[in-house]
N, C-alpha and C positions, 0 to 999 in steps of 0.2 A: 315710564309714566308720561311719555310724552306727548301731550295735547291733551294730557288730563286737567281740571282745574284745581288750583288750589286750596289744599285742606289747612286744616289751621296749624299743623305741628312740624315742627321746624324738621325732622327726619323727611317728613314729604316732599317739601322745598328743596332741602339736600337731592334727593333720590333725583326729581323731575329735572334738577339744572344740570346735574352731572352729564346729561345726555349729552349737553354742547357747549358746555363751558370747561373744556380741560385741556392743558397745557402739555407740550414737549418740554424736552430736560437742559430747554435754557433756561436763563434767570428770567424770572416771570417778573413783571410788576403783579402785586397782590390786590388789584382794582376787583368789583365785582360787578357792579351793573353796568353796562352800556347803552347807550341811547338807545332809547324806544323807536323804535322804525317801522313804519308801513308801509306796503307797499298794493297800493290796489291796482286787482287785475282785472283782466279784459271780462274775466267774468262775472266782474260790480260782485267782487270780495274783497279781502282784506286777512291777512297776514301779520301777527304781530310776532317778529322773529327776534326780539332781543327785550330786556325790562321784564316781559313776563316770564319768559325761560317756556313758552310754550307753541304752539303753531295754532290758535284759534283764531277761528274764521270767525268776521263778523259781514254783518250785509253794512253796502256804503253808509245808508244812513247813519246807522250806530257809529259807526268811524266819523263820519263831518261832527256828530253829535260830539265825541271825544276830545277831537282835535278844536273846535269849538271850545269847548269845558279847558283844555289846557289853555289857550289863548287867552281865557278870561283870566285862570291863575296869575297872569303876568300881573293883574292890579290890583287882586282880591287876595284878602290876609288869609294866613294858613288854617285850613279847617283840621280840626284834630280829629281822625276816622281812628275806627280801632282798625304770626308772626308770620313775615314774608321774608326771608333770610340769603336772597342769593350772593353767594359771593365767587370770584372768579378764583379756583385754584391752580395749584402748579400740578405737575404730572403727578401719579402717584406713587413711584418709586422713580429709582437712579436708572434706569433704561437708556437707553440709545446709545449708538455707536460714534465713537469719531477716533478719528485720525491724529487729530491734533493730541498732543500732551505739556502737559507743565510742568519742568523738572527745577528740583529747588538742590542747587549744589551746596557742599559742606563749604565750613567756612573757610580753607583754605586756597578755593577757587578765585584765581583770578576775577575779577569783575569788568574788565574795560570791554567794550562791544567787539571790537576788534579781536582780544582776547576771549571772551565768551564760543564765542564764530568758531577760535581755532579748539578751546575746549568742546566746542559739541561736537566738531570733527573728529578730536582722538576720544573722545566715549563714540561715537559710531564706529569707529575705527575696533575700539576693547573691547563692545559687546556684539559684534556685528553685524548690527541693525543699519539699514538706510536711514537716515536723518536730517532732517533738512532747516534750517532755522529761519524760523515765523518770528519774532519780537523777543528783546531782553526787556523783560518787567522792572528788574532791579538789580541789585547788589545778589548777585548768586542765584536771581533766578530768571529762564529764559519756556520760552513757548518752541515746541520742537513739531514738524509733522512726519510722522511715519509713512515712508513708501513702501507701505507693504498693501494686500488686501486688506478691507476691513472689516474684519469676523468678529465676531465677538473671542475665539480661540487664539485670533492673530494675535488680537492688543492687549490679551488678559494674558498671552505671554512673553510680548515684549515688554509689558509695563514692569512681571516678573525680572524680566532680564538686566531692566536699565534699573530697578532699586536695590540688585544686586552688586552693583557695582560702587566700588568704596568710594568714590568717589560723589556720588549721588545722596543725597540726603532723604528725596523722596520724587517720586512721581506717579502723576495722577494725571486722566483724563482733561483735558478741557474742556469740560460739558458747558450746557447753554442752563442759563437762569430766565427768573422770568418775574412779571413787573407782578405781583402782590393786589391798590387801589389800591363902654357905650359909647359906640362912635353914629357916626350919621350915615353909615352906611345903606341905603335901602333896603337890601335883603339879609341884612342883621337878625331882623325879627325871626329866621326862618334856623338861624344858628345856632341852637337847643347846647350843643355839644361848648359853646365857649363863656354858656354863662351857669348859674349856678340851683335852676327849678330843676334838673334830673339828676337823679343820683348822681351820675355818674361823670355829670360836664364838668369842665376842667377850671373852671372860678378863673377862666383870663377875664372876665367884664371886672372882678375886682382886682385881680393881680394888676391890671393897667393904670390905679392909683399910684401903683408904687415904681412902675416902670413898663415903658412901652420898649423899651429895647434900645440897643446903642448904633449909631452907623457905623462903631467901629467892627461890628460881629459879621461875620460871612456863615449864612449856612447854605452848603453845596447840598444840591438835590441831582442824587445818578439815577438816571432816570431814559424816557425815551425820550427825551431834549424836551423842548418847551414853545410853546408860541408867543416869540418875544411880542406880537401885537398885539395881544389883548388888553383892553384898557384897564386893569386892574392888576395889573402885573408890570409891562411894558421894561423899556431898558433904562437904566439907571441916567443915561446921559441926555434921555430925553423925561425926567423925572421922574419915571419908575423906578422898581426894585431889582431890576436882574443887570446882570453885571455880564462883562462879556464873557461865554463859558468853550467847552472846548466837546467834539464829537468824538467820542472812541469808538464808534464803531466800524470794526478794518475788514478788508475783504471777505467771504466768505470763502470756504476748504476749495471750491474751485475756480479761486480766482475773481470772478462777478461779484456783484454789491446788491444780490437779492434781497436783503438781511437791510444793508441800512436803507437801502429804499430812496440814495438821494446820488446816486453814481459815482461815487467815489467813497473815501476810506475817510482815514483821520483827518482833520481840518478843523477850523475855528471857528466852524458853523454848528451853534447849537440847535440850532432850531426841530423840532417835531415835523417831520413830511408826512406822518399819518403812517401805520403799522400793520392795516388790516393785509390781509391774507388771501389770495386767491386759490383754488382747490389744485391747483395746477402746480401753482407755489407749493404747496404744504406736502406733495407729494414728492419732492426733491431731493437727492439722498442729503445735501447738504443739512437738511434738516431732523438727519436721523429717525426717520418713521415716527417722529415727535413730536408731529405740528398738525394743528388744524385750522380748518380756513375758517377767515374772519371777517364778512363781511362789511365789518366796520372799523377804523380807527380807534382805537379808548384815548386818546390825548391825554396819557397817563399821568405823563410828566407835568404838566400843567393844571390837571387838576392836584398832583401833591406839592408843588409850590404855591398855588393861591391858598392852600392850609396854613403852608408857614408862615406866606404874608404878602397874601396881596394886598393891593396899598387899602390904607384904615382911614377912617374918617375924612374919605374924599368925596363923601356925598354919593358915590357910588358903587353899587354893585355888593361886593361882601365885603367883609373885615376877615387879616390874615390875623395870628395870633399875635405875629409880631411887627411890629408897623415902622419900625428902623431900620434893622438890620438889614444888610442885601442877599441879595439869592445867585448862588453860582450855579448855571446849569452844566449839567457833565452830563450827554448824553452816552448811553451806554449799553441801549437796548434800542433792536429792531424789529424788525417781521420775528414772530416765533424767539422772540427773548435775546439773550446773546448769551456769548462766552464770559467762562472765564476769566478769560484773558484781558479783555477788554476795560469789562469790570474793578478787575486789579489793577490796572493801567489807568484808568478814570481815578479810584480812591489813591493812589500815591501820588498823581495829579492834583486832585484836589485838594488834598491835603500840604500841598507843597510841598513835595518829594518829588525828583528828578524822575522824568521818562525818559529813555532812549528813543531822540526823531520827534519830539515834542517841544514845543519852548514850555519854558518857565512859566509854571503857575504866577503872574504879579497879583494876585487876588486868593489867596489862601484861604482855607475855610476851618473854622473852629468848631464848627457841628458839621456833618456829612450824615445826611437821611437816604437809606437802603429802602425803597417798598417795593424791595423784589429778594427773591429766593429761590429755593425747594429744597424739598424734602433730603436731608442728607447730613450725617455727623460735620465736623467743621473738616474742608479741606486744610491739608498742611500752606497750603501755598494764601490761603484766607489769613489762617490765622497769622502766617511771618508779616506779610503788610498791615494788618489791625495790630501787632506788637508792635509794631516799627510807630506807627501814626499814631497809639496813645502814650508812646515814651514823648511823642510829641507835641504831647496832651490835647490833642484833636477826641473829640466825642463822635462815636458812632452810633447811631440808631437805626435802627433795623424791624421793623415784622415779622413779629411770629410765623407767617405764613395763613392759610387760609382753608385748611389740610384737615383740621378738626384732629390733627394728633402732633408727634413732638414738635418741639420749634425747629423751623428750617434753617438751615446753614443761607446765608453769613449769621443768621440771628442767633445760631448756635453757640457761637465760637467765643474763645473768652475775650471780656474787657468791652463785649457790645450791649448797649442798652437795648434788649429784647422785648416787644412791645405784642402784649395778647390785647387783643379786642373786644371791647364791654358794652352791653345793651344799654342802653340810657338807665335801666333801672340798677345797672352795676351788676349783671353778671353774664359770664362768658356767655359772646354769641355762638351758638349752633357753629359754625363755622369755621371757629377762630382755632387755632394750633394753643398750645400748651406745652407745660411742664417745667421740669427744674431749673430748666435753662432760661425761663424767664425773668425777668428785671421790673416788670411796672403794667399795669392795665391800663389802657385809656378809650374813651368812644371809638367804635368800630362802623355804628349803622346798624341798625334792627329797623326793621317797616311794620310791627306790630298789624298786620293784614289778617284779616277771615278771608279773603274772596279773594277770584282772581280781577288782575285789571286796577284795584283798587293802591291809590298815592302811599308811598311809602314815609310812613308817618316822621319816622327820624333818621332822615337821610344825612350825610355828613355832605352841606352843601359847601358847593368850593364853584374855582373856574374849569372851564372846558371850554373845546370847541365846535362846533355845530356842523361843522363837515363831516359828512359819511365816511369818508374815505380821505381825502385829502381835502388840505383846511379850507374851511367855509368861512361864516360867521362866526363872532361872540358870542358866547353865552355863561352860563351858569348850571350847574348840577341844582336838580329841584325834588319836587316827591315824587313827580311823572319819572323825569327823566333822571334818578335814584344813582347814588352814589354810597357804595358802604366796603369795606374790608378792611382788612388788617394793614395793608398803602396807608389806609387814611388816618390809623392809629399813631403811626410813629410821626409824621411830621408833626402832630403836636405835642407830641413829646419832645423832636429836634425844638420845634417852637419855642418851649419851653424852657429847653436847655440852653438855647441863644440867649434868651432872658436871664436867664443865671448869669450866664458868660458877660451881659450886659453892665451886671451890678457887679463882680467879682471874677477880671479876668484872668488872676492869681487862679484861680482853682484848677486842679490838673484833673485829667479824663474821669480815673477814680475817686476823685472828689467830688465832679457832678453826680458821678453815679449813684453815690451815695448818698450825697444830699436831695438827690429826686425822690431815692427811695425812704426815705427819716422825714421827707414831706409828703409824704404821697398819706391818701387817708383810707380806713380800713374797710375791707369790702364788708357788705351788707352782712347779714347774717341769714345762712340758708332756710327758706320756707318754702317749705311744700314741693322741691327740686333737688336732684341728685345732688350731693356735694364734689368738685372737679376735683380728678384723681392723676397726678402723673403720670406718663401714657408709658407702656414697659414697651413698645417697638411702634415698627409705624403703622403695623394694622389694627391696634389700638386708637380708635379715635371714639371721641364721644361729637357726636353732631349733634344734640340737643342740649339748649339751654345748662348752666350748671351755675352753683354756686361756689367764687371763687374762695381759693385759701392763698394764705402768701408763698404757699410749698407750690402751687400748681401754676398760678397767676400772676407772681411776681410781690412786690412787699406791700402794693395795693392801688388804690385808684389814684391815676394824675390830678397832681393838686396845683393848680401854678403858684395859689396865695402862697400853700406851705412850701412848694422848692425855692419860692423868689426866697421866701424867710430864712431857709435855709444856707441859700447863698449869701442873704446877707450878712449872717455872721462872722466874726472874725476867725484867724485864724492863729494859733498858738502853734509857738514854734520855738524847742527849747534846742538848743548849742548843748551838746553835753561835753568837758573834756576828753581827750585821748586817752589822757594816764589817769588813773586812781589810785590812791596808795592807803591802805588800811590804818589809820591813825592822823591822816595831813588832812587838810581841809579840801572840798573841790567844789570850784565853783558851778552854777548851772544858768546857762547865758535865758531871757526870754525876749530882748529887745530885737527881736529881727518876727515877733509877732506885727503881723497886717490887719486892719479893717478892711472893708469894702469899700465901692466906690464910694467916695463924700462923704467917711466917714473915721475917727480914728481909736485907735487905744484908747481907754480912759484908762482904767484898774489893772492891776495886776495879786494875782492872788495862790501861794503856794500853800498845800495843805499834806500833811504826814499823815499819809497809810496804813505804812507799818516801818517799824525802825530796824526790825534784825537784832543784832545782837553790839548795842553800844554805837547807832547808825542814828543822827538828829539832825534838824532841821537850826541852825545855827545862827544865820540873819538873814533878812530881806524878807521876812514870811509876805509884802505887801509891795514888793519892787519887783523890777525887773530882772534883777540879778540875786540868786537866793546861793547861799554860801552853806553848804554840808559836811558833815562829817560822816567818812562813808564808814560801816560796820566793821565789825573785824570778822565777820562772819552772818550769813545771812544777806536778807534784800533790806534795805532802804527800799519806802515806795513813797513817790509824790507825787500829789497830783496839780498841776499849773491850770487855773481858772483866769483866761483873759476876758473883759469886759468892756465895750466899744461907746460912744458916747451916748448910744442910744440905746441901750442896757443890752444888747446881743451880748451872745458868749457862746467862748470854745471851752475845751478843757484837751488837757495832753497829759499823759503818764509820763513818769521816769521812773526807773530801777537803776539805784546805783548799791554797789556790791564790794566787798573789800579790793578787788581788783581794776574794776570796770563800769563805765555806769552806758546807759541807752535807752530811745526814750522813742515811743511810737508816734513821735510827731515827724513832719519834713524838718530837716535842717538847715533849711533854707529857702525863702519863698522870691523870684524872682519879676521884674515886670511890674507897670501898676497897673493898682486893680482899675481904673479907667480906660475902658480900649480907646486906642487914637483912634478919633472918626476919621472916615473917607467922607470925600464930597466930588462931586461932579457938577462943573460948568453944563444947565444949559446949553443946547445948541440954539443959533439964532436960530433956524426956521426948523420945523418937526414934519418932515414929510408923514401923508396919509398914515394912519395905522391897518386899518382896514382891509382884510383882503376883498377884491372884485368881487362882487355877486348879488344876489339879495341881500338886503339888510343892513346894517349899519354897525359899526363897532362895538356900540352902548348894548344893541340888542340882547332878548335876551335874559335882561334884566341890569338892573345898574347904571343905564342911561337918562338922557334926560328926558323930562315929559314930549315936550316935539319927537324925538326920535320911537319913545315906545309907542304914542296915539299912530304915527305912519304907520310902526309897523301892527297896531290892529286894523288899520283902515287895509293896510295890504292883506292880511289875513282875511279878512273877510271876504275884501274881493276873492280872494284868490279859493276860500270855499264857496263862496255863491255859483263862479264858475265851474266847480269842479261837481256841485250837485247837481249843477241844470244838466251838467254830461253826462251824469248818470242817472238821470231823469227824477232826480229826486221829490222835484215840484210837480212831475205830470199827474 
């Protein structure tokens, strides 16, 4: 359908984008529009190769006429036009080849690097594969590359060979993932998704009565790094929000740094050098027959950090959701997505978990936002670092993916907050992935469009960069230059969930999970639209509109007022004894129950369920400590109601039994719930931010009035000129 124009039904939109928005089997960022580009040619045309998803020619005029009409957007408020649905997906199956592998050893494998080295010698040695060792991820698991050809027959029977061996716990490819997409803010007005007129925006304008977020919260964003200059972001030591973050992206399978795009490997340069693609590039085995060229950057990464929080009520630019906390960048994605490996190496980074050849995370992070994927059950080697990181009660969020069928791996995998994407009126976009493996809905981006060409009405605006290719100017995501996928979904969820961790740094991974989902509010009720169904494989997608259930969609739409509340409550926490003895007394401890931040126990309240046989509730019914007599047969059941000073409550069960008693609460809650802030000195003087070129830092949108009047007086010139050339006036 390509250079056809746009019909109103979101299947169309589907059909027409797929032509040249599709990914190789790295991790994708899940972004979906990318800047609007023209380029006119010597034959006084115009090209519009990206935003519209189509190749229609217009004559000069009509292009000055447009670029005109956006110019004027920078100062005129949003006009509400009446679906236009592109989003950028990951490939559509597990495809390409590679060399690389990731083998996860049993736990009796030594772990030191040294030792690793000689462990992956004597398994080349058992199974008698060449082997060559690329990186130890962790405790028992390392990156291997096969010296053999690369067939698909080769690796599908050596991977047979090395999971053969007792020694091996598993091994899987190393494939490529791929990136997903009331303050005084000025372009606030344009932020539909963070207040509460659409079904489906997320109530941060009221959640921010009750908290804007702690400096003591880090949420890490892995990504394709970030551009620390933009004025709405910037580095924390010259009073922004990002903090200094770390690059994983390491050589590519032949040695060269095509992939990170900045000549060398791992380093402590997070920065975005721009990702686009050239046709030459995308043709390279290293990219497994998986890549397509791009002739533009997505500055992925920094538009899913201005989500979380680019700075708020600074009189500039947009509002992140969260206006405290700092931003860890871990780059981890380059040209045509990245590894595995990498990936892995970034989240155990971020998380603060050792890397081998990396220093020490000093800036940990308590939320870590994934807006990248594909389509794939959960690898083993995902899910051992996501167990490891929320025993260490690190929150992960993740994207559904962008695929319009099951949720994509990492978002698959247990223990991760799984984020499908919702039209402002609250139901799945056309685009978005699904299914059981979902955790929660939140705005996605819908353009509610009849026509082509026409502003996409609710775009998820954030920051970008204005360089084509490699960095330009500041700017902003608008309804020209459209911003929407499932990327955009989870950081307000991470957002969100920093805000919990905010008020109550006591709660562990599965605590937030659950209080996201017991605050989250209920999706609409389906009219006149299919009802969304769990997708039974992956060629199972529904690309049009649906109405969400909590079986398909997750428990329902993000709420910040209700998870803030949810986290605000306290938490109960009953000590049961070790022994019990059918006839003796036993007591059941509750004084190790927490409040939230600034707030504490008031009440305490136990109440008898059921007694068994000769099983009672004996004193304390209104203390901390309740004294039982356990049954001589049968359950004892109680239930402990704590109540905080500001009338929040938990409740926790116990079962005590003539022998034994236990009680589905933690038995121990450690830390307070106050995170220590960080703070950063000022530098005395802040060199430029600005990269060289056109335009100005502010530009864009978000600066100040001098800076955006230049850049209309430049615009103008700069079309006046460009029409006398194309004789527009004669």
């Amino acid at each position: 359908m390509k250079g056809a124009h746009h019909q109103a039904s979101e299947a169309n939109c589907r059909a027409r984008l797929s032509s040249h928005l599709t990914y190789p089997r790295r991790s994708f960022c899940y972004l979906a529009p990318w800047l609007l580009a023209v380029n006119c040619r010597l034959s006084k045309k115009i090209t519009i190769v990206r935003g519209t998803g189509v190749d229609s020619k217009l004559g000069c005029r009509r292009a000055l006429a447009v670029l005109g009409s956006v110019v004027w957007l920078l100062v005129a408020p949003s006009v509400a036009l009446a679906e236009y649905q592109p989003a950028r997906s990951a490939p559509p199956s597990v495809g390409g080849l590679t060399d690389r592998v990731i083998i996860g050893f049993r736990a009796e494998t030594t772990t030191e690097m040294v030792s690793m080295n000689a462990e992956i010698t004597a398994l080349s040695s058992r199974v008698d594969l060449p082997l060559t060792s690329i990186d130890q991820l962790g405790d028992r698991l390392a990156v291997v590359r096969l010296a053999i050809p690369t067939t698909k027959s080769n690796v599908e029977a050596a991977l047979s060979i090395l999971r053969a061996d007792p020694q091996v716990a598993f091994a899987e490819p190393d494939r490529r993932r791929y990136a997903h997409a009331m303050p005084n803010d000025p372009l606030y007005a344009s932020q539909w998704y963070l207040k509460g007129d659409q079904v489906s925006a997320v109530r941060a304008e009221s959640a921010w009565d009750s908290s804007t977020g702690s400096a003591g919260v880090i949420v890490a964003v892995l990504d394709t790094g970030i551009r620390y200059d933009h004025p709405d972001l910037e580095r924390a030591a010259s009073g922004g929000r990002l903090l200094p973050g770390y690059d994983f992206v390491s050589a590519d399978s032949d040695g060269k740094f095509t992939s990170a795009n900045d000549g060398d490997g791992r380093d402590a340069d997070a920065s975005d050098p721009g990702d686009w693609v050239t046709t030459a590039e995308a043709a390279l085995p290293i990219f497994d027959d998986n890549c397509e060229a791009q002739d533009e950057s997505s500055w992925h990464g920094t538009r899913v950090a201005g989500l979380v929080g680019a700075r708020s009520n600074n009189n500039a630019g947009i509002a992140g959701l969260t206006w405290r906390p700092w931003i860890l960048p871990v780059r981890v994605l380059g040209k045509c997505g990245g590894y595995d490996s990498d990936i892995l190496a970034g989240m155990r980074w971020a998380g603060g978990l050792p890397v081998t050849g990396v220093p020490a995370n000093p800036y940990p992070a308590r939320v870590i936002n994934l807006s990248l994927g594909s389509e794939d059950r959960c690898p083993a080697s995902y899910q051992t670092v996501i167990d490891e990181l929320v025993r260490n009660g690190i929150v992960i969020v993740a994207s559904a993916g962008n695929e319009s069928g099951p949720v994509a791996a990492p978002a698959s995998c247990q223990g991760v907050v799984s984020v499908v994407a919702l039209r402002h009126a609250g139901t799945k976009v056309g685009f978005s992935s699904l299914g059981a493996n979902a955790t929660i809905g939140a705005p996605g981006g819908n353009c509610v469009n009849t026509g082509a060409n026409e502003p996409c009405l609710y775009s998820i605006d954030t920051t970008t960069n204005l360089g084509a290719t490699t960095p330009g100017i500041h700017g902003y995501t608008d309804q020209f230059n459209f911003n929407v996928g499932t990327s955009f979904s989870a950081p307000l969820v991470a957002g969100v969930a920093a805000l919990m961790v905010s008020v109550n740094a006591t709660l562990t991974s599965a605590e937030i999970t659950e209080r996201l989902r017991v605050g989250a509010r209920a999706y609409p009720a389906a009219s006149g639209i299919p009802v969304c169904r769990n997708p039974s494989n992956v060629n199972d997608r529904q690309t049009s509109e649906c109405a969400c259930t909590s079986a398909a969609c997750g428990a329902g739409m993000l709420d910040a007022v209700g998870a803030l509340g949810e986290a605000r409550r306290p938490q109960a926490v009953i000590v049961v004894p070790s022994n019990v003895t059918s006839g003796q007394s036993a007591t059941l401890q509750a004084n190790g129950s927490t409040a939230s931040c600034g707030r504490s126990v008031q009440t305490y309240s136990w109440a008898v369920l059921a007694t068994g046989a000769g099983g009672a509730l004996t004193s304390g019914a209104n203390s901390s400590s309740a004294t039982v007599l356990p049954p001589t047969s049968g359950t004892l059941k109680l239930q402990l109601t704590v109540t905080d000073n500001q009338g929040a409550r938990d409740t926790a069960l116990v079962n005590v039994t003539a022998t034994a008693a236990s009680s589905d609460s933690p038995q121990a809650i450690t830390g307070p719930a106050c995170p220590s802030e960080l703070s950063f000195a000022p530098p005395v003087t802040t060199p430029p931010s600005a990269p060289t070129g056109s335009g100005t830092a502010s530009s864009g949108g978000g600066g100040g009035a001098i800076d955006l009047w230049i850049l209309l007086l430049l615009s103008g010139a700069l079309l006046w000129r460009a029409a006398r050339r194309q004789g527009v006036f004669e």
